[in-house]
C-alpha positions as CSV (number, residue, x, y, z in Angstrom):
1,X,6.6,-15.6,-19.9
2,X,6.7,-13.0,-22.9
3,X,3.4,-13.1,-24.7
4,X,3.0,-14.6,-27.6
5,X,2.7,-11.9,-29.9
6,X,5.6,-10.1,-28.4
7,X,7.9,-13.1,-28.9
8,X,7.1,-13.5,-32.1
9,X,7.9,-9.8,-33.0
10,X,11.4,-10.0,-30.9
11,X,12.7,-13.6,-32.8
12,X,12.0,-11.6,-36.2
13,X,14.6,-8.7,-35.3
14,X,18.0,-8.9,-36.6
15,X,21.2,-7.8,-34.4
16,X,21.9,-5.6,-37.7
17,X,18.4,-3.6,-37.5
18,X,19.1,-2.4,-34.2
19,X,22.8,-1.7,-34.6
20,X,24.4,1.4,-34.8
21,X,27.1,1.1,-38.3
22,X,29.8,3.6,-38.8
23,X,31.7,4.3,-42.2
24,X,34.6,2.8,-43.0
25,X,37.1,5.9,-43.3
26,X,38.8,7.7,-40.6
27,X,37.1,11.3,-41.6
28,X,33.4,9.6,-42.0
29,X,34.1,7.9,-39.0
30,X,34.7,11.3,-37.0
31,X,31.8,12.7,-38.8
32,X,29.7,9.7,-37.3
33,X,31.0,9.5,-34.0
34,X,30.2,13.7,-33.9
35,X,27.3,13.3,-35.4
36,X,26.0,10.2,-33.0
37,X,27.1,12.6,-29.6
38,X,25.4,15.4,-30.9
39,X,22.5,13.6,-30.9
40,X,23.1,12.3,-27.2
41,X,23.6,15.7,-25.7
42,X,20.5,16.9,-27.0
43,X,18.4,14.5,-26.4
44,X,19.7,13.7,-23.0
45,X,19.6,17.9,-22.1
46,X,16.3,17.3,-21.6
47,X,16.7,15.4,-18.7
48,X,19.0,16.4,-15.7
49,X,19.3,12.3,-14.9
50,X,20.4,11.5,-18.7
51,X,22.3,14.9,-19.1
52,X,24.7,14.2,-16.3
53,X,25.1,10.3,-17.0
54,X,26.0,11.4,-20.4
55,X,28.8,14.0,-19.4
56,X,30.7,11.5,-17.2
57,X,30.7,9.1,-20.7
58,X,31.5,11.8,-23.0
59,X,28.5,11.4,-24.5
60,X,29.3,8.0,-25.5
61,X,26.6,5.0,-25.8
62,X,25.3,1.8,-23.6
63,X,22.7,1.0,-26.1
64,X,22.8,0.9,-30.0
65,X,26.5,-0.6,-30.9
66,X,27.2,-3.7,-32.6
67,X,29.4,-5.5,-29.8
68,X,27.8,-8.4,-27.8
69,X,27.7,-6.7,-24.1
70,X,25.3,-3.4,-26.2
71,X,23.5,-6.1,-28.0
72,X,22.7,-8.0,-24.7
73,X,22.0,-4.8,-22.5
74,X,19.8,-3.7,-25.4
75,X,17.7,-7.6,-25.8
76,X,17.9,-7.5,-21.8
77,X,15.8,-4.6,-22.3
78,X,13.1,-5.4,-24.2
79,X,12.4,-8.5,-22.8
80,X,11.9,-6.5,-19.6
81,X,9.1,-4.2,-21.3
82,X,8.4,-7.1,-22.7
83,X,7.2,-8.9,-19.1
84,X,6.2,-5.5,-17.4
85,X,2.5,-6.8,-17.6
86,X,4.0,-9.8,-15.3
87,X,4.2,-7.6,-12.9
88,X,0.4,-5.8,-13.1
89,X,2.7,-2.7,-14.9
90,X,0.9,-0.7,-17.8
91,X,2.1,-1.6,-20.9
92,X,1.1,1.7,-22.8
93,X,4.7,3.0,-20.4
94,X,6.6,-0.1,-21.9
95,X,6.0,-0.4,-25.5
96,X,7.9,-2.5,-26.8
97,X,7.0,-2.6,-30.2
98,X,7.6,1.1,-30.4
99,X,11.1,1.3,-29.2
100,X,11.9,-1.1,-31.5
101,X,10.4,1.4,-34.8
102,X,12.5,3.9,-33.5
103,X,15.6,2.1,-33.5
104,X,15.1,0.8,-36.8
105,X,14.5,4.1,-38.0
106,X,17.6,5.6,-36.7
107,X,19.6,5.3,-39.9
108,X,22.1,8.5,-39.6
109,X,24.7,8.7,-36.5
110,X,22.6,11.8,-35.0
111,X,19.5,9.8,-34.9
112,X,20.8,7.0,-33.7
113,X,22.0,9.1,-31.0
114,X,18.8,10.4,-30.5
115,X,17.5,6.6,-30.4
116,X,20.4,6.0,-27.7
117,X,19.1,8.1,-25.3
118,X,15.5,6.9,-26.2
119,X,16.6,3.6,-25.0
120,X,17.8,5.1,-21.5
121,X,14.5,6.7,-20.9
122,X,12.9,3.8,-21.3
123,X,14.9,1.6,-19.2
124,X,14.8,4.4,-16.3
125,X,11.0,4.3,-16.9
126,X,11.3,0.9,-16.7
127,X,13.5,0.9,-13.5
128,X,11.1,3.1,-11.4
129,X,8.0,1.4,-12.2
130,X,9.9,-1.6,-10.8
131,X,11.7,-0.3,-7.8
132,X,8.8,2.4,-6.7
133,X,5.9,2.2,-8.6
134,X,3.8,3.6,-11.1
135,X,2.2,6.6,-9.1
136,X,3.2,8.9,-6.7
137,X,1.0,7.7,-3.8
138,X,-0.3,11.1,-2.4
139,X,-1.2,12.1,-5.8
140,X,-3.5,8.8,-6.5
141,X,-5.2,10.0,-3.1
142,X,-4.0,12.6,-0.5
143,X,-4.2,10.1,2.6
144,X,-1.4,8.0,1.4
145,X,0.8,10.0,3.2
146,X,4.0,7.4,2.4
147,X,7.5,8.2,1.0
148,X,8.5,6.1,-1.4
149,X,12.1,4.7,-1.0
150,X,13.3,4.9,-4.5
151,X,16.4,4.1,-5.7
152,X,18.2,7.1,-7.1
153,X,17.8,7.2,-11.4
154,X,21.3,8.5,-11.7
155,X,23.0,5.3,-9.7
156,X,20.8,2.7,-11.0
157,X,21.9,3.4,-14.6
158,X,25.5,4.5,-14.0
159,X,26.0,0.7,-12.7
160,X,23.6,-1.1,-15.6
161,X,26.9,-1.1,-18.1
162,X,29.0,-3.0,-15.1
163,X,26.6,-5.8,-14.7
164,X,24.7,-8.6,-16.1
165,X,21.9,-7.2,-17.6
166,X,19.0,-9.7,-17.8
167,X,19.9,-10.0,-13.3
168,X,20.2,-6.4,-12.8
169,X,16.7,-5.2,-14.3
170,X,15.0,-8.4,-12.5
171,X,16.9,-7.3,-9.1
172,X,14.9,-3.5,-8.9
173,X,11.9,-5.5,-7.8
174,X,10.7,-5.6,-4.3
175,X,13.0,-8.6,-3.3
176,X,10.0,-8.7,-0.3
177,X,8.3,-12.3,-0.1
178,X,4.9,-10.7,0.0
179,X,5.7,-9.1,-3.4
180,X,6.4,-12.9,-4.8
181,X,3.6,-14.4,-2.9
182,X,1.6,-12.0,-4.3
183,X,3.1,-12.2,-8.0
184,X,2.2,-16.2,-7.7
185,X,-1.5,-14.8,-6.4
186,X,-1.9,-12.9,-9.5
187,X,-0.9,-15.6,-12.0
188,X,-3.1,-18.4,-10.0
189,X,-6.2,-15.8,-10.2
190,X,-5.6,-15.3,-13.9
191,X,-5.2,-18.9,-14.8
192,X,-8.9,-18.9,-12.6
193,X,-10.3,-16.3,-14.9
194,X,-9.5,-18.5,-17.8
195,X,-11.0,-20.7,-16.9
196,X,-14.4,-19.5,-16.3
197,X,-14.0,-18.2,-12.6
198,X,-15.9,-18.9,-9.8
199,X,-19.1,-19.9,-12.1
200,X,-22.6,-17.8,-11.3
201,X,-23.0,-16.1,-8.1
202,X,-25.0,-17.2,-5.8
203,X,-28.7,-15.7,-6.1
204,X,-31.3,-14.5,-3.4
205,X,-30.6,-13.5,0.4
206,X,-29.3,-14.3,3.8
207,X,-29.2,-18.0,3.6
208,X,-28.8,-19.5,7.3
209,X,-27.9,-23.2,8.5
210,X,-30.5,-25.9,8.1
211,X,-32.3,-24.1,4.7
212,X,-32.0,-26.2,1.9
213,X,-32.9,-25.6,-2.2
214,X,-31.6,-24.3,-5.5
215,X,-30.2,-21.2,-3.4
216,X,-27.8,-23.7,-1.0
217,X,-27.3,-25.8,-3.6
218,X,-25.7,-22.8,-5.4
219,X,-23.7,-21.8,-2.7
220,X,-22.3,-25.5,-2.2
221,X,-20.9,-24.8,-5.7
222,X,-19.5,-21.6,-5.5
223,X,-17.5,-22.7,-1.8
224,X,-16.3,-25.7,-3.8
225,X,-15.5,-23.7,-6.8
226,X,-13.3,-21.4,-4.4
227,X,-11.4,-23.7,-2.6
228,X,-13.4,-23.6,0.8
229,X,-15.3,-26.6,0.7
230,X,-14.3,-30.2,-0.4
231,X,-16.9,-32.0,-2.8
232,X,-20.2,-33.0,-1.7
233,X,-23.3,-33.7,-3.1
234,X,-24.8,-32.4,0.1
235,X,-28.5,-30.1,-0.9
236,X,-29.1,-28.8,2.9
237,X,-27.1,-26.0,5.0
238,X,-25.3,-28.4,7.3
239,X,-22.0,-28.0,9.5
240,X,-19.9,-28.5,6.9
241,X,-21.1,-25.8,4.7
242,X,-21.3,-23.9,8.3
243,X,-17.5,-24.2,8.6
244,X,-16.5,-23.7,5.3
245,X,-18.7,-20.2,5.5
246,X,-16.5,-19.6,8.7
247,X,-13.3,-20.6,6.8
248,X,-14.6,-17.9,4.5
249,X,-15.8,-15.3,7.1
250,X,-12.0,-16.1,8.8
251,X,-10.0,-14.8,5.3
252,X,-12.1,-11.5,4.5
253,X,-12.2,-10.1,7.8
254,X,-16.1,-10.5,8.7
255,X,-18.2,-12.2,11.8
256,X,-17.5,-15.6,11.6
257,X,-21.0,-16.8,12.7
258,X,-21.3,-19.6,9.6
259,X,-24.3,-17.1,8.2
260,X,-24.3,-16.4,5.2
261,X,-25.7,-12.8,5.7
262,X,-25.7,-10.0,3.4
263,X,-22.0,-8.9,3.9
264,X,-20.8,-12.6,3.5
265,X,-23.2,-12.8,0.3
266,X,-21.7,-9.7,-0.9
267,X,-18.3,-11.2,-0.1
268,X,-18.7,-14.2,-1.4
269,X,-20.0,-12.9,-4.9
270,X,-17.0,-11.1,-5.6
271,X,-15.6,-12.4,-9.1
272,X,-12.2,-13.6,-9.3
273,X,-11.6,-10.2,-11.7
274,X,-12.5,-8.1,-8.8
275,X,-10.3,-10.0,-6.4
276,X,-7.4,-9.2,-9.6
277,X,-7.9,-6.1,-8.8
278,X,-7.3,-6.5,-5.9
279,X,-3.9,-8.2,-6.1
280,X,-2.8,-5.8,-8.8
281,X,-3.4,-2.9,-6.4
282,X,-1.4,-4.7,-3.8
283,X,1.6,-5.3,-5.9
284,X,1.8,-1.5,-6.5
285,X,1.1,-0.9,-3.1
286,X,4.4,-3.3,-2.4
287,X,6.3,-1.4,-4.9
288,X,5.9,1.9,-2.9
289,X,6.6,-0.1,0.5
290,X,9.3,-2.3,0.0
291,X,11.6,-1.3,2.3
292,X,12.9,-3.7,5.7
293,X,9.6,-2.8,8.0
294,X,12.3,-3.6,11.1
295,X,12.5,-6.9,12.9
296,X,10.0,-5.7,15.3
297,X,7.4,-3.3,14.0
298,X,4.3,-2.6,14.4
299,X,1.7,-3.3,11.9
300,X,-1.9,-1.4,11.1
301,X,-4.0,-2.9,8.8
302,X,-6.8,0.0,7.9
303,X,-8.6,-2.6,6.1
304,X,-8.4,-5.5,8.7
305,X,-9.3,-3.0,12.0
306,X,-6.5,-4.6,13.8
307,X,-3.2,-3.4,15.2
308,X,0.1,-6.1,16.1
309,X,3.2,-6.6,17.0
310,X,5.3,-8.4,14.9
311,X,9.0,-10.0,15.4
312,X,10.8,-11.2,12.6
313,X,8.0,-11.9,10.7
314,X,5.8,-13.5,13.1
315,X,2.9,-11.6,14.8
316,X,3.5,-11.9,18.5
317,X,0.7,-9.5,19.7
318,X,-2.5,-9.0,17.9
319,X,-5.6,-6.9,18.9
320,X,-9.1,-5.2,17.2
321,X,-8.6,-1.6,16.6
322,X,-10.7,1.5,15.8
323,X,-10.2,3.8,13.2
324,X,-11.1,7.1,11.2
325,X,-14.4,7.3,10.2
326,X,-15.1,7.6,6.5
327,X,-15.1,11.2,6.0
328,X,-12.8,12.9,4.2
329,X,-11.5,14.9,7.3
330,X,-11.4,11.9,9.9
331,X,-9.9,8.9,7.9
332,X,-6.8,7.7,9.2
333,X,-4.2,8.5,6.6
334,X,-1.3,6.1,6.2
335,X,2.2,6.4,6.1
336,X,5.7,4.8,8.6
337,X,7.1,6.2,11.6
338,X,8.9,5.7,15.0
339,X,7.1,4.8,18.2
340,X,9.4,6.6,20.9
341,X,7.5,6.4,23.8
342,X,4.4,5.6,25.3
343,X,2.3,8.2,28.1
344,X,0.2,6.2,31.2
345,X,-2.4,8.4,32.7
346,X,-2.7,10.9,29.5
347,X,-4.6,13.8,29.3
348,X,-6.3,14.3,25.7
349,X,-5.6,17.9,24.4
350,X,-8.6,18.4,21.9
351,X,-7.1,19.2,18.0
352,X,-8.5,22.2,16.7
353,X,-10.6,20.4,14.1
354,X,-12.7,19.0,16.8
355,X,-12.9,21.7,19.0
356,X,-14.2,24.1,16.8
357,X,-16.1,21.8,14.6
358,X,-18.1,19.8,17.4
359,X,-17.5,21.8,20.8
360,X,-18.1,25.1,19.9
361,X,-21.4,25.2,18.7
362,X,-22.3,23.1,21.7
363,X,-20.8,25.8,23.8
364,X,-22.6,28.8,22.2
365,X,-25.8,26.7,22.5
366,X,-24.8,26.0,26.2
367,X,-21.7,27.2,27.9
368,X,-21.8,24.6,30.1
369,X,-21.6,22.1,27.1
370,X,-19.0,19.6,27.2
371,X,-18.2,20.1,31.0
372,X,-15.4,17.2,31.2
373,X,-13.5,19.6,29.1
374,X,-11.4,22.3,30.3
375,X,-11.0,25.5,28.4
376,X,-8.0,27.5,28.5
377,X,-6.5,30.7,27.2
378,X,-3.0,31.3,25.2
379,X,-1.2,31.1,28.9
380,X,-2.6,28.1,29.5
381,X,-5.4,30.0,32.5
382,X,-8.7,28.1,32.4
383,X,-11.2,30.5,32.0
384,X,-14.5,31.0,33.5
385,X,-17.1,29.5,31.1
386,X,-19.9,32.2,33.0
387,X,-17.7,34.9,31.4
388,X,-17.6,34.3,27.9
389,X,-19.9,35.0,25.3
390,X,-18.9,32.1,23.1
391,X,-21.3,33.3,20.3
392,X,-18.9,36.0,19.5
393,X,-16.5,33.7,18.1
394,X,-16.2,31.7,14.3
395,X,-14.6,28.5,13.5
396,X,-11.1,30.8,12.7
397,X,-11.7,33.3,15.5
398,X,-12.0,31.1,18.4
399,X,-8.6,31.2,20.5
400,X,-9.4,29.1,23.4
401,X,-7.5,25.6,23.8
402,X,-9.6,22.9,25.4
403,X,-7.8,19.5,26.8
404,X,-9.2,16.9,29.2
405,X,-6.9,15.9,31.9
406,X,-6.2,12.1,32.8
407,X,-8.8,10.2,34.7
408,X,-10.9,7.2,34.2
409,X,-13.6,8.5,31.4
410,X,-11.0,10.1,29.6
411,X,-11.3,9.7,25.8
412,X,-7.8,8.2,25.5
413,X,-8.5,5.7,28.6
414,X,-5.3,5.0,30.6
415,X,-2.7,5.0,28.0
416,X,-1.6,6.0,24.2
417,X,1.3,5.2,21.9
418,X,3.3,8.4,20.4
419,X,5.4,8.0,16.9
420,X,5.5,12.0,16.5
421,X,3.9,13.1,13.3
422,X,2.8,15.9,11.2
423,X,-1.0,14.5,11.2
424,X,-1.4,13.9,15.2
425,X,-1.8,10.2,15.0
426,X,-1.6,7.6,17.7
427,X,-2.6,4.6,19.2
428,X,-4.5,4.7,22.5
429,X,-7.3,3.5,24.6
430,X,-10.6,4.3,24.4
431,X,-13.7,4.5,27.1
432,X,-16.0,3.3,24.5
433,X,-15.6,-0.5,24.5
434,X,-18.4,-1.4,22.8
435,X,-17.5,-0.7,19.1
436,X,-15.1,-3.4,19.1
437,X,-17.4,-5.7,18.8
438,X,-18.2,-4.4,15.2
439,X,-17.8,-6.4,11.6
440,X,-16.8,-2.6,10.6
441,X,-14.9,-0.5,12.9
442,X,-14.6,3.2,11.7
443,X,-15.4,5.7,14.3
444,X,-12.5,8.1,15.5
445,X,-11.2,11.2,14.2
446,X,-8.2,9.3,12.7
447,X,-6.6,8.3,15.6
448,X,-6.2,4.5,16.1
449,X,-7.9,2.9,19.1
450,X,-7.0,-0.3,20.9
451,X,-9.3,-2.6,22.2
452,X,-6.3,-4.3,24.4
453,X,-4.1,-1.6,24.8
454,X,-2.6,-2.7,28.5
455,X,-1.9,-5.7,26.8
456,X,-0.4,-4.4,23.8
457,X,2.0,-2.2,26.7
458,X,3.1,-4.8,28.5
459,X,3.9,-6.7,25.3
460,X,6.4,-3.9,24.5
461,X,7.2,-3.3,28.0
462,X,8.8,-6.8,27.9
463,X,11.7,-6.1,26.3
464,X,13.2,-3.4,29.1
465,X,11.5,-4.2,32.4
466,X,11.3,-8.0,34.2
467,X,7.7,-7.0,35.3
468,X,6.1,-5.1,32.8
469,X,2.2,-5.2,34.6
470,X,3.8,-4.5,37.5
471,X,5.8,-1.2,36.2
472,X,2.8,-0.7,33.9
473,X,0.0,-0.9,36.7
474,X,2.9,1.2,39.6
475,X,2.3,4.0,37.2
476,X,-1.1,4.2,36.4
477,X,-1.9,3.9,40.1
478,X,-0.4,6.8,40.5
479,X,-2.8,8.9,38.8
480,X,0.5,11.1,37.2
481,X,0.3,11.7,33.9
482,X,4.1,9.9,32.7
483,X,6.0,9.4,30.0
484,X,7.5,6.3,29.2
485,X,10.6,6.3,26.4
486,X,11.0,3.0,24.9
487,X,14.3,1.8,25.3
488,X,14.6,0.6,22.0
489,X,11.9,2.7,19.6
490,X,9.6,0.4,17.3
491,X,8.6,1.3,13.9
492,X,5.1,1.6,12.9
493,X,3.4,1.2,9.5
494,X,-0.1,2.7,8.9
495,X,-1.1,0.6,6.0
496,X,-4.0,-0.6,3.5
497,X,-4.4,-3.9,2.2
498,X,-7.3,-4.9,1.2
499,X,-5.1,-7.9,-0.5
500,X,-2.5,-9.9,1.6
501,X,-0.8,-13.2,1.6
502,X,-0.5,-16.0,4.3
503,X,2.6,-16.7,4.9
504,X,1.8,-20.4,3.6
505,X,0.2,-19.6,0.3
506,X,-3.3,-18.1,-0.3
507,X,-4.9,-15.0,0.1
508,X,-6.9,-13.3,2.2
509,X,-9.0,-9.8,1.6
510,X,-10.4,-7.1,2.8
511,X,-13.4,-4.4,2.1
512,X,-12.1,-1.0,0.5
513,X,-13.7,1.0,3.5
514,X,-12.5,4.4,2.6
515,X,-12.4,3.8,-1.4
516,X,-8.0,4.0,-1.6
517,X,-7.7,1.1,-3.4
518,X,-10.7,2.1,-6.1
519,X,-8.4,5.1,-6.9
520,X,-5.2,3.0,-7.3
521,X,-7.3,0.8,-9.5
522,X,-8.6,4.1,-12.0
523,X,-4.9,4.7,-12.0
524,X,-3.5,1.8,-13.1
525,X,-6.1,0.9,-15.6
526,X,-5.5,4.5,-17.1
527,X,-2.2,3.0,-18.2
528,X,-3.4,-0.3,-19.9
529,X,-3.1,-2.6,-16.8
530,X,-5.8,-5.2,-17.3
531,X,-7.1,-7.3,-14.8
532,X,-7.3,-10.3,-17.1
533,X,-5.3,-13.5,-18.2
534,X,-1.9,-12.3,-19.9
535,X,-1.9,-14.3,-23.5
536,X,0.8,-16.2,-24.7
């Protein structure tokens, strides 16, 4: 829906005040028509996109005539600007009211030229906030690695004058059901907001089951108020509230022990304007991600610490993971690429970050240091510790290689997961089982880790061998570092949600452990996106 004040200023404009009126006479009409192209091919020179789509057309108009197919592309148009807040889009990029002034202004063919090509820039601005987003993801924050699909400018508008206007603008949208589950989301959470929210937060501390009091009795209210618990008059911490606080736990990603301790407090006092946010972030997260993911891909929530396997939309294979810790040089960065292969048995060749960030002042400390290591020259010799005086060396000077070779303690356990990319990221196993068990798991140096990752081979193993353990296990026994290609590769997706849909309505959220989503957030509101009910 158009808001109010927005309808109200398109029902008051005439066809005639956007219309572009020629003289009567064959000479003034030349003059106009000169005049009006003139105006075109220097407005449109400053853009390569325009400048060419103009050439092919002779520098003739889309926009600003009189007949019924302009007057329609040109209405079709501002309604569009018109809705962009519908889709969480800034409106200070799609003003409406200001396209509109400079059509009306236009009163001599050569600016009304000028105002044609006004009109393209704004649907192409219009087009690629749709299609791709606002923002240019690395340039929000440099670990959103992700290309953006987007469609090409020059195509887009060189088909607009073939089709039905009002379908063709709607149709750059992600056509993903996540982006309309998540369009539904936002308009449920403003229609919340409206109306008042979730009510007061709920004061004090860790509240546990059998408490009772003002501080249970305001949690009672604030589960029912969210949709997690049914009505009750109930004043003590019983099972139901218990399961409720699990349902709740369940869709934000923490322990679900039915305690409300300080993370689920935290959680649970989110405002509805925060979880907005939230949902507005997502949608331009969609809009840079839209394309097919594949019918089976792999999928990495950051946010959620968990790796799967889905097929055709359905998650077939679903296990904890590990990721980069929160400093700047160890989070895992996201972006999409192809899993080729898989290696049993690896050996872990140390990146040069880590070696001479964390190994080499141990060495020059202790050359002995970090003994199930092996150090090796440019030939690939391993040198003899005894014989180096490792406190010669700088971060920049240091030319030794150090890997670790396969074996039980190695740090990528039995097996890892290659998509070949610039960043060195895979999947793999890890010795260190323990920090699975986590609420918050972000340890590595970037690299994902697996809590079931024998499981998670045989699961893709499935598809090309009648016995994947059996092939599986055969080649570990072995001892042998090996590669395994998979016969058919599986894309990967290294993403960042800290919204997402069920597939059957709701929402579920996650913490903004590395502060992405924060970022997005400054962006968007830098462009008038508000994360408040739309009025009309």
């Amino acid at each position: 829906m158009i808001p109010t004040s927005r309808r109200r200023f398109l029902a008051g404009l005439s066809a005639g005040a956007l219309a572009a009126t020629l003289p009567a006479t064959h000479a003034q009409a030349l003059t106009a028509v000169t005049g009006f192209r003139q105006g075109v091919a220097e407005a449109a020179s400053r853009s390569e996109v325009l400048s060419a789509f103009y050439r092919a057309r002779g520098f003739a108009g889309i926009w600003t005539g009189g007949e019924d197919r302009e007057m329609a592309r040109r209405n079709a148009l501002l309604a569009a600007m018109a809705e962009a807040p519908l889709h969480g889009l800034g409106p200070r990029r799609h003003d409406t009211e200001a396209l509109v002034r400079t059509l009306q202004a236009a009163s001599t063919p050569y600016d009304q030229g000028l105002a044609e090509v006004e009109m393209s820039r704004a649907f192409l601005r219009l087009s690629g906030d749709l299609n791709a987003g606002m923002f240019t993801p690395s340039e929000v924050d440099p670990h959103i690695k992700r290309e953006v699909l987007a469609a090409d400018p020059l195509a887009v508008i060189t088909v607009l004058p073939e089709e039905e206007p009002t379908a063709f603008i709607r149709g750059l949208a992600p056509a993903t059901p996540e982006y309309a589950r998540l369009l539904s989301e936002k308009v449920r959470l403003e229609t919340l907001i409206a109306n008042g929210g979730w009510g007061a937060p709920v004061p004090g501390g860790a509240i546990e089951p059998g408490q009772g009091g003002a501080q249970v009795v305001a949690l009672r209210d604030r589960l029912i108020d969210m949709g997690w618990l049914a009505p009750t008059a109930t004043a003590s911490y019983d099972g139901v509230i218990s399961q409720a606080v699990q349902r709740f736990q369940a869709a934000h990603g923490l322990a679900e022990d039915g305690v409300v301790g300080e993370g689920t407090l935290e959680q649970i006092n989110v405002s509805a304007t925060d979880r907005l946010r939230s949902v507005l972030v997502a949608l331009e997260r969609e809009r840079w991600n839209a394309a097919p993911r594949g019918g089976r891909h792999v999928w990495v929530n950051l946010t959620d610490f968990t790796a799967s396997v889905v097929d055709d939309d359905v998650t077939t294979f679903r296990t904890r993971a590990v990721i980069g810790a929160g400093e700047e040089d160890r989070q895992t960065p996201e972006f999409s690429d192809l899993m080729q292969f898989m290696v049993i048995n690896p050996s872990w060749f140390v990146p040069r970050s880590i070696i001479v960030k964390e190994y080499l002042p141990q060495l020059q400390r202790n050359p002995n240091a970090a003994g199930h290591l092996r150090i090796t020259d440019s030939s690939g010799n391993v040198i003899n510790r005894g014989a180096v005086n490792f406190g010669a060396y700088s971060q920049s000077s240091f030319p030794y290689a150090m890997h670790q070779p396969p074996g039980s303690d190695n740090a990528l356990g039995v097996v890892k997961f290659m998509f070949p990319n610039p960043w060195n990221i895979y999947l793999h196993d890890t010795p260190a089982k323990d920090l699975f068990g986590r609420e918050v798991r972000a340890f590595s140096h970037g690299c994902i880790r697996l809590a079931q990752p024998r499981e998670f081979a045989f699961h893709l193993l499935a598809r090309q061998t009648p016995d994947p353990r059996g092939f599986f296990e055969e080649r570990l026994q072995s001892g042998a570092e090996t590669r395994v290609n998979l016969d058919q590769p599986v894309p990967v997706h290294l993403e960042y949600r800290t919204a997402v849909t069920n597939l059957r309505g709701g929402l579920q959220f996650r913490r903004d452990i590395y502060g992405r989503d924060g970022r997005i957030w400054t962006a968007l509101e830098s462009e008038g996106v508000e994360a408040a009910p739309l009025q009309g």
